[in-house]
C-alpha positions as CSV (number, residue, x, y, z in Angstrom):
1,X,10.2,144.5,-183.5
2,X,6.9,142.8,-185.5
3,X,3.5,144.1,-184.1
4,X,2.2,140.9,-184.8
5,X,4.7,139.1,-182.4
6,X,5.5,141.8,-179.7
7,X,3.0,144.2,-179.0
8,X,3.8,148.1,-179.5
9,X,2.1,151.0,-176.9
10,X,1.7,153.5,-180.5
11,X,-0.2,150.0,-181.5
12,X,-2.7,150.2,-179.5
13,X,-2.9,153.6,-179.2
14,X,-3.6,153.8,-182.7
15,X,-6.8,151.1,-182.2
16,X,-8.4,154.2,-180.4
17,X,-11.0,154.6,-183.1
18,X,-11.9,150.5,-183.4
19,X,-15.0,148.8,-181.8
20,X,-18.6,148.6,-181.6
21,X,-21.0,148.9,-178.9
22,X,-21.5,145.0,-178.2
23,X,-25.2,144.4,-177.4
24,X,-26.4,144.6,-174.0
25,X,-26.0,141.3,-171.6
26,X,-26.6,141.2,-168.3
27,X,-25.8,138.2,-165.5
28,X,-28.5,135.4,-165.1
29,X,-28.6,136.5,-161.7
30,X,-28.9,140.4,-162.7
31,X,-26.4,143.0,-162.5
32,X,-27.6,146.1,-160.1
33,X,-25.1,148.3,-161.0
34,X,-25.3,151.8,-162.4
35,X,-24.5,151.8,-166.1
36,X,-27.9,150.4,-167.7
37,X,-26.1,149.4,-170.9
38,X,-22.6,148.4,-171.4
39,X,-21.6,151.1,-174.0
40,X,-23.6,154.1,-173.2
41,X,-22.4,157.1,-171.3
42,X,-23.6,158.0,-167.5
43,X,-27.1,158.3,-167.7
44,X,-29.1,158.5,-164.4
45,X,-29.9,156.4,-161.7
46,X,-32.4,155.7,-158.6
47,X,-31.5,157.3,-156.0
48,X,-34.7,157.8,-153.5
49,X,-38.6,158.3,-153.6
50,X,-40.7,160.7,-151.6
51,X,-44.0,161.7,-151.1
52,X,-45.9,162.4,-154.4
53,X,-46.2,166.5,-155.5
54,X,-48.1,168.4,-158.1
55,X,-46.3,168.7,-161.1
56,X,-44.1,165.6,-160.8
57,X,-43.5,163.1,-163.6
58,X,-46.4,160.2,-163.2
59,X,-44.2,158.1,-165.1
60,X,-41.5,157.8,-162.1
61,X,-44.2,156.7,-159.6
62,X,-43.1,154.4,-156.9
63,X,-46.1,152.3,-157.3
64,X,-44.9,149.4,-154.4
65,X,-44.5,152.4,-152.1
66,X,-47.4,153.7,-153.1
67,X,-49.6,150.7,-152.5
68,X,-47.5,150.0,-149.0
69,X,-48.0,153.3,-147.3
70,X,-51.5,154.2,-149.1
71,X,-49.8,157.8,-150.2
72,X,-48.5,158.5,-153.8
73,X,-45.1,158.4,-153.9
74,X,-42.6,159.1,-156.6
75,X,-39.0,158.0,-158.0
76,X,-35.8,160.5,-157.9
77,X,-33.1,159.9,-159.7
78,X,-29.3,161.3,-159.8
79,X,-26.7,161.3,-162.3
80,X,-24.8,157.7,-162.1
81,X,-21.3,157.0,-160.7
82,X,-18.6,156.3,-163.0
83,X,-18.6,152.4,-163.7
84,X,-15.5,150.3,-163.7
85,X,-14.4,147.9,-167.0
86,X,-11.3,145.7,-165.5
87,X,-9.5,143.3,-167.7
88,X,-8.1,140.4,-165.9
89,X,-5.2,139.4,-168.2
90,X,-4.4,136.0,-169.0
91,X,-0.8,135.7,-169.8
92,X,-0.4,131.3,-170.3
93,X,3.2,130.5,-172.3
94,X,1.0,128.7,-174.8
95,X,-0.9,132.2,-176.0
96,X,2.6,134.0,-177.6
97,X,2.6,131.9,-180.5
98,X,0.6,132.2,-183.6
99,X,0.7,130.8,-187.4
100,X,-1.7,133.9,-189.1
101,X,-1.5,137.2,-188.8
102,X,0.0,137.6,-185.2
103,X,0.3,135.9,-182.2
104,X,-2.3,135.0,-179.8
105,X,-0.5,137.2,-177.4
106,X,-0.4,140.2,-179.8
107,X,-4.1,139.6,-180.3
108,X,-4.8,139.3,-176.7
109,X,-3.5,143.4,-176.3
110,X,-5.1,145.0,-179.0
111,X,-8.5,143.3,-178.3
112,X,-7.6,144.5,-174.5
113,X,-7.0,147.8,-176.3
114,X,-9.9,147.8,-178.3
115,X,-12.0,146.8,-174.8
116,X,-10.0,150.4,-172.8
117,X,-11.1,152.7,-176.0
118,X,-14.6,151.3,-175.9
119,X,-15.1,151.7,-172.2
120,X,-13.9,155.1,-172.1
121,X,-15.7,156.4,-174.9
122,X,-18.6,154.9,-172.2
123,X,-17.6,157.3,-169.6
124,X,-15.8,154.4,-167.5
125,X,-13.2,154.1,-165.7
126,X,-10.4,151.1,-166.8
127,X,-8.2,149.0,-165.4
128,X,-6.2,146.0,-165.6
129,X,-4.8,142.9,-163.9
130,X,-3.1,139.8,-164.3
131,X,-2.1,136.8,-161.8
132,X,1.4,137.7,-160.5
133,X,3.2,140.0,-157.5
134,X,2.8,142.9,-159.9
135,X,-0.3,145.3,-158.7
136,X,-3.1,146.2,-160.6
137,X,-3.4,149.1,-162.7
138,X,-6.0,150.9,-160.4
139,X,-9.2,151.5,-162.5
140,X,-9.2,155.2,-164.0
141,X,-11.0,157.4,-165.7
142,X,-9.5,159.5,-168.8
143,X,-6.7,159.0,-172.0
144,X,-4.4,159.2,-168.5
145,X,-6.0,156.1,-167.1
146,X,-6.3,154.5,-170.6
147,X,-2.8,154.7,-171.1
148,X,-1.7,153.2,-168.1
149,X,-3.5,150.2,-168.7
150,X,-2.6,150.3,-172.6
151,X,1.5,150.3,-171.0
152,X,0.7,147.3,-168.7
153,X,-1.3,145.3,-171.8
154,X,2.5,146.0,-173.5
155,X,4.8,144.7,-171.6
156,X,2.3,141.9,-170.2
157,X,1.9,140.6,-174.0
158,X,5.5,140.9,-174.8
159,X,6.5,137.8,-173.4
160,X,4.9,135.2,-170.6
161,X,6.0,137.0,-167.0
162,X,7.5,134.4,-165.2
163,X,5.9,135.2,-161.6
164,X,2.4,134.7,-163.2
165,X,0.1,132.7,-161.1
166,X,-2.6,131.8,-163.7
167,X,-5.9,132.9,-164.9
168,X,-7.3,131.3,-161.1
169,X,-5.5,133.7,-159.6
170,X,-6.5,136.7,-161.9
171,X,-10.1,135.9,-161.4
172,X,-9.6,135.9,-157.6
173,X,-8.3,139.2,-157.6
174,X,-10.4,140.6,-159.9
175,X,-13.4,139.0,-157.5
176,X,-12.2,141.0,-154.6
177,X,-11.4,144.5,-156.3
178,X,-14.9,144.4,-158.3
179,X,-17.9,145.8,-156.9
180,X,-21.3,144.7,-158.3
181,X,-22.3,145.9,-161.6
182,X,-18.9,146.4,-163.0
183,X,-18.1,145.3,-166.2
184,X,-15.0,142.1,-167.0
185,X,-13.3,141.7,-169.7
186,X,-11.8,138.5,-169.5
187,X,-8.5,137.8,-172.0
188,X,-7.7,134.5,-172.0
189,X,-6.2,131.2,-173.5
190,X,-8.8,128.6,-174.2
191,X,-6.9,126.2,-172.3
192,X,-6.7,128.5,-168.9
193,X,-10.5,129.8,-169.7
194,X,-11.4,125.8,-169.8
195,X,-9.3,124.9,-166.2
196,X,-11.4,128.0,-163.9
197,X,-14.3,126.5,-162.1
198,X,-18.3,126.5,-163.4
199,X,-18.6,127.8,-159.9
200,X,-16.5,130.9,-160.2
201,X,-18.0,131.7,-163.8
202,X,-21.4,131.8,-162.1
203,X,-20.1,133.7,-159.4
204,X,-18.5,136.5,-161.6
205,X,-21.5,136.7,-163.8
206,X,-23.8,137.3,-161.0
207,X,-22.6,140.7,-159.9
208,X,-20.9,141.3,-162.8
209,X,-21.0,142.0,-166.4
210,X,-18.8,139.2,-167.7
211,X,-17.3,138.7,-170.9
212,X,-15.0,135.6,-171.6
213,X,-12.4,136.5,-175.2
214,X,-11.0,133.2,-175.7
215,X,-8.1,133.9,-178.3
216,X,-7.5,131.0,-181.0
217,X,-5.2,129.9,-184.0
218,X,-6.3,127.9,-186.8
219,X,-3.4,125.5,-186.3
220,X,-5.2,124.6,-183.2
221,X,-8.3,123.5,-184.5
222,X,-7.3,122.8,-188.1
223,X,-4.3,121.2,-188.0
224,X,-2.4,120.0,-191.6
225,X,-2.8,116.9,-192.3
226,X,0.9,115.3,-192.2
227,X,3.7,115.3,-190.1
228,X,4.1,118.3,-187.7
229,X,7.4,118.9,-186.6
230,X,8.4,121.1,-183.1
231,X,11.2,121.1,-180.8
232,X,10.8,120.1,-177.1
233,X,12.4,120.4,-174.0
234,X,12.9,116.4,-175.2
235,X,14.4,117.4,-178.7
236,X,12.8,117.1,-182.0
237,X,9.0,115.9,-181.8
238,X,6.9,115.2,-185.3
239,X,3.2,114.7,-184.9
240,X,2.2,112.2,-187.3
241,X,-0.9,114.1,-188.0
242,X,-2.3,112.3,-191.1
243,X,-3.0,109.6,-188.6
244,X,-6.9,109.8,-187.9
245,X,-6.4,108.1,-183.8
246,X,-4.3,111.3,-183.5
247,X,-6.1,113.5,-185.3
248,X,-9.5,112.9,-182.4
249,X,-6.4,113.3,-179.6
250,X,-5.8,116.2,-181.0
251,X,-9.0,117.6,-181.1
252,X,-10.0,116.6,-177.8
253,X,-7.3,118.6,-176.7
254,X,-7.5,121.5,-178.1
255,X,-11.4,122.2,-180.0
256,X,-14.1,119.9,-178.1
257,X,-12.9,121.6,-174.6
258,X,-13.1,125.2,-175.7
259,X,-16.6,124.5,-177.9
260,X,-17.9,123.0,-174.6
261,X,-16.9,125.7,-172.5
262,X,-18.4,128.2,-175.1
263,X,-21.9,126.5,-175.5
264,X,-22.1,126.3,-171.3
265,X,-21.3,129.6,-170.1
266,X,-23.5,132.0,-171.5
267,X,-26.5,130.0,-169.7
268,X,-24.6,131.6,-166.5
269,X,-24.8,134.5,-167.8
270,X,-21.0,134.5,-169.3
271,X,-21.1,136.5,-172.8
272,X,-18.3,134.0,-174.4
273,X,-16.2,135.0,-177.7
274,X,-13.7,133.4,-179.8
275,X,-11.3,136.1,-181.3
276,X,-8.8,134.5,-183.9
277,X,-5.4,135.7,-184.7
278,X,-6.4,136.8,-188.4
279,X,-9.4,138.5,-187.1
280,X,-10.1,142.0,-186.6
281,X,-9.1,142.7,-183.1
282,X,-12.6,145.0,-182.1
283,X,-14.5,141.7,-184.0
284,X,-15.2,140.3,-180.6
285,X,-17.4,143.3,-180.0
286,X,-19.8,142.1,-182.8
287,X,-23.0,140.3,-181.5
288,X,-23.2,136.6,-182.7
289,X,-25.4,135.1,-185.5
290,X,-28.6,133.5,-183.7
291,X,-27.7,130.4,-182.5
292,X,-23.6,130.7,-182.1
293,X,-22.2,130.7,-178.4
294,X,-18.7,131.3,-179.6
């Protein structure tokens, strides 16, 4: 079977060594929980202060509790908790087609792939969901856990489920599993990302770290200029696509929505990427020229 049209588990097991630390983003709101950058390993955390002794580290002073109770107090700190990375898997009929490279769907698992490797070379635990009956794949920590979520990312992106509820859904779930301070991955159709709520972006983005991989084709926003031919459920369909009244159509249905959607969301704290089928899959890990939002 083609890699670039079904997805293969040795794929993605083979993307292992791909990705770079993405630079550090944090919710409008703040995120309180314990990993203080996305891609490092456990470090430590806060864990209590106490009354001030000889020989302690003047650095960690507690200098509210300090000032409150009129005795020097200091900071103690413990080794953090593992922190969760969940990808909530958008799996829309319109992402398993592609016209470079690979489909959108084949693109979708290897950057959810590339996301697994990254978070576990982080010390995190991983794991994955999408909007039907099926359950999650519990977040884990270890190659064990990594695989189990690299099986599901298979079979997921190897053609639409037909029970799937929609990227609503996922988000719901993923809302009610997450505690605050884990870390989303979101994989997702433009069209699906474009359809959630403002209000439910916000919300994810204020106790978690959110990040929104919108997956694209270039027919979709560069369409040729002539007739386009498909088939329907109606029969043959040609798009007369030299035609500039349907060229705007077009783009208002497939660029001008995503490109909104990418310019609003990082002001709620949404990191927002644009992964295209000929790209690298670990690109979306890159930070953005100055200026870009997708």
């Amino acid at each position: 079977m083609n890699e670039g049209i079904v997805p293969s588990l040795a794929e993605l097991v083979a993307l292992r060594g791909s990705g770079r630390p993405p630079a550090v983003l944090r919710g409008r709101h703040g995120v309180h929980g314990p990993a203080p950058s996305p891609l490092r390993g456990r470090g430590m955390e806060y864990a209590e202060s106490r009354e001030y002794v000889a020989g302690d580290d003047v650095r960690r002073m507690d200098w509210r509790l300090t000032a409150r109770t009129g005795r020097a107090h200091t900071k103690l700190f413990q080794a953090e908790r593992e922190r969760i990375t969940l990808l909530a898997c958008d799996v829309a009929p319109s992402l398993y087609f592609g016209t470079r490279v690979r489909f959108k769907s084949a693109q979708a698992a290897r950057a959810g792939a590339v996301a697994v490797w990254t978070a576990l070379r982080a010390g995190d635990r991983v794991g994955a969901l999408r909007g039907g009956d099926e359950p999650a794949v519990p977040p884990a920590s270890g190659v064990r856990g990594a695989m189990r979520v690299l099986d599901a990312l298979a079979r997921w992106y190897a053609a639409s489920p037909p029970d799937d509820g929609g990227l609503g859904l996922t988000l719901e779930r993923a809302q009610r599993l997450l505690r605050p301070g884990a870390r989303l991955v979101v994989l997702a159709d433009p069209a699906s990302a474009v359809a959630i709520p403002q209000t439910r972006w916000t919300a994810l983005a204020r106790h978690h770290e959110t990040t929104l991989v919108m997956l694209r084709d270039a027919l979709e926003t560069a369409p040729p200029r002539r007739g386009l031919a498909f088939r329907s459920t109606a029969g043959r369909v040609e798009l007369a696509l030299a035609d500039p009244d349907v060229r705007e159509r077009w783009d208002a249905a497939f660029v001008a929505p995503a490109e909104t959607l990418g310019a609003r969301l990082p002001a709620a704290g949404v990191r927002v990427r644009s992964l295209w089928t000929d790209e690298a899959s670990d690109a979306w890990l890159q930070p953005l020229p100055t200026g870009d939002a997708a």
